[in-house]
Structures are given as structure tokens and as C-alpha cells.
N, C-alpha and C positions, 0 to 999 in steps of 0.2 A: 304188344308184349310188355313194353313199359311202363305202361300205366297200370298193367296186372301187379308190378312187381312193386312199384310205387304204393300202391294200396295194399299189398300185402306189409311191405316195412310199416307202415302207419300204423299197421296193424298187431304190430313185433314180430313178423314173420322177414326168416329171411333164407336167401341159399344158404347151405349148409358149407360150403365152400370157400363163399362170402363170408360166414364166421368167423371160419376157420383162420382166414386172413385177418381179420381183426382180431381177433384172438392171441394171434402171434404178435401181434402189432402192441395191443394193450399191455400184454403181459409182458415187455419185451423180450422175445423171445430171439435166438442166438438167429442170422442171417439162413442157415438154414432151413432151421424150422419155417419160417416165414418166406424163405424162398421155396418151400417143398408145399407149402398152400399154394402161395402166387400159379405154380405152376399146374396144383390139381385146378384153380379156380379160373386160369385163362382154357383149359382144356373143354371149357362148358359155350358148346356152339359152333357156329363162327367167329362172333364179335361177343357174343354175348357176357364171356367171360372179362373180356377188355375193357366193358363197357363199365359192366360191376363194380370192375378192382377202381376204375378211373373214379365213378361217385363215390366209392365207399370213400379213395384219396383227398376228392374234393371238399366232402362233407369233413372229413378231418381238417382239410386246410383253413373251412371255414370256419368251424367252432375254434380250430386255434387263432385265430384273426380276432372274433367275438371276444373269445377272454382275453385275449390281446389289449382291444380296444378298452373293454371293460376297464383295465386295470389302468390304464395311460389315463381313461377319462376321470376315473378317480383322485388320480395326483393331482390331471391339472385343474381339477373343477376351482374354482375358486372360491374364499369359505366366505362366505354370508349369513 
């Protein structure tokens, strides 16, 4: 099931749920509202819901680490 949903993101395809939750996220939206997704979006399954919100989380962790590093490697490049 994961690798369906895998190739559907690659795809721009995503739950609707899952959106929702970054949606709230991006735009930041008030602790409710993005708690009232979190809650439709763990309701999808068993895990499946848990699963989502965790990659959607991670994939944010890591692009902010990316631009993170991006920016730190730029100060300290040394200029030649």
C-alpha cells in the first residue's frame, strides 16, 4: 500500500486528508484548525493515518534541515 501512495505523491496525488494537514501547516493555521485535520487524517485505517501525518512531518523536517544546511554552507564556503 505504500509504495501505491509513494507513486501517487510523485505523481501530485495525495490524500485528501493529508492535505488538509499541510494545508493547515503551510498556511499557518490557528492549533485548531490543524488539529481538527490531524484528527480527520489519523482516522484513515488502522496506522494508515499515523503513518501519513509522520512522512508528511518528516518530509518537512527534512527540507527544513536542506535549507538549513543550504544557507550555513553558503556563509561558511570560503571565497576563492
Amino acid at each position: 500500500m505504500s509504495s501505491l501512495y509513494l507513486q501517487e505523491a510523485a505523481q501530485g496525488e495525495v490524500s485528501e486528508r493529508l492535505a488538509e494537514v499541510a494545508a493547515g501547516i503551510c498556511a499557518g493555521g490557528s492549533d485548531d484548525v490543524v488539529q481538527t485535520a490531524i484528527a480527520k487524517a489519523l482516522a484513515v485505517g488502522h496506522s494508515s493515518g499515523a503513518a501519513g501525518i509522520s512522512g508528511l512531518l518528516n518530509g518537512y523536517a527534512a527540507c527544513t534541515q536542506m535549507q538549513f544546511q543550504a544557507s550555513a554552507d553558503s556563509v561558511l564556503a570560503p571565497a576563492f
